[in-house]
N, C-alpha and C positions, 0 to 999 in steps of 0.2 A: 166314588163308585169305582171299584175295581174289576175287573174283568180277565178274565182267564179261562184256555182252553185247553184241553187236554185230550188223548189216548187212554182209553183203560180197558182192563181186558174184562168180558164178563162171566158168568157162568159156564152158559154153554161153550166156552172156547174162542168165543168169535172177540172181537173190538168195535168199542163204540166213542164216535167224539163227542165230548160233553164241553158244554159251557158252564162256567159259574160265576155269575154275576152279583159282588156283595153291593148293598145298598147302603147308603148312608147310615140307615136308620140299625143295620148289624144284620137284615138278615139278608138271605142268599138266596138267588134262583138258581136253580139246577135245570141243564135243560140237556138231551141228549139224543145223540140217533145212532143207531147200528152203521156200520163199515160192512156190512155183510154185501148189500146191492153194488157199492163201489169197490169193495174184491171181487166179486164176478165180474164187474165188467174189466177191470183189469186185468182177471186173466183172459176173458174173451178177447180183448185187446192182444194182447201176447201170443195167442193163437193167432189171431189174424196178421199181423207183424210176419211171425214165421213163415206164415204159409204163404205170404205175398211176395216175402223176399227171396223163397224158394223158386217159385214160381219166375221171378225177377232172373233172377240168377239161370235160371234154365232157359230161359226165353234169350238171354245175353248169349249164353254158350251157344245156344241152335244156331242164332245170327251172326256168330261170328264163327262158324264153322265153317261156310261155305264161302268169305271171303281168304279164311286159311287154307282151306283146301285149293282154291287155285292160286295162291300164289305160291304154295308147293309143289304145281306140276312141273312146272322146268327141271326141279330139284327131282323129280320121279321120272322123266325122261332120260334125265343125265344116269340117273342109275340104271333103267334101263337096258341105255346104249351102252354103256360098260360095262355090264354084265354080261352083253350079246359078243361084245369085243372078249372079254376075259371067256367066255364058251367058246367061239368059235378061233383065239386066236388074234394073231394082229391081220384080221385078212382087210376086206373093204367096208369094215363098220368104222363109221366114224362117228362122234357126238356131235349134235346137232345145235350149232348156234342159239341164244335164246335171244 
């Protein structure tokens, strides 16, 4: 008894897996089901995929913004103060230790 499965395309466009099962005796079962309900969920899959890692990825940047931003303040201080110094001159600005 041999057994084998296959991909074939049908009519309407779509793909179905079939079985074919020969018998001892020569003949053959054919048995088969449309791929159509397993490509929908696969693309609903792929949708949800996207939109989750989107979302992932956005949630990662918001959370890590606000620990970037203050370990940039010194760095925004220091410019600041040197810009106050480079405006008014070398008077009594000075930059402020961090």
């Amino acid at each position: 008894m041999a057994r084998r499965t296959q991909t074939v395309a049908v009519d309407d466009g779509g793909k179905m897996r079939i079985l074919v099962d020969t018998r001892p005796d020569g003949l053959s079962l054919v048995v088969g089901e449309s791929l159509h309900e397993v490509n929908e969920t696969r693309g609903r899959l792929v949708v949800a995929l996207l939109v989750a890692s989107a979302g992932a990825v956005a949630a990662v940047l918001t959370l890590a913004w606000w620990p970037i931003r203050l370990g940039l303040r010194p760095l925004h201080q220091v410019e600041a103060s040197a810009s106050a110094i480079s405006d008014s001159g070398l008077g009594d600005q000075r930059v402020q230790p961090v």
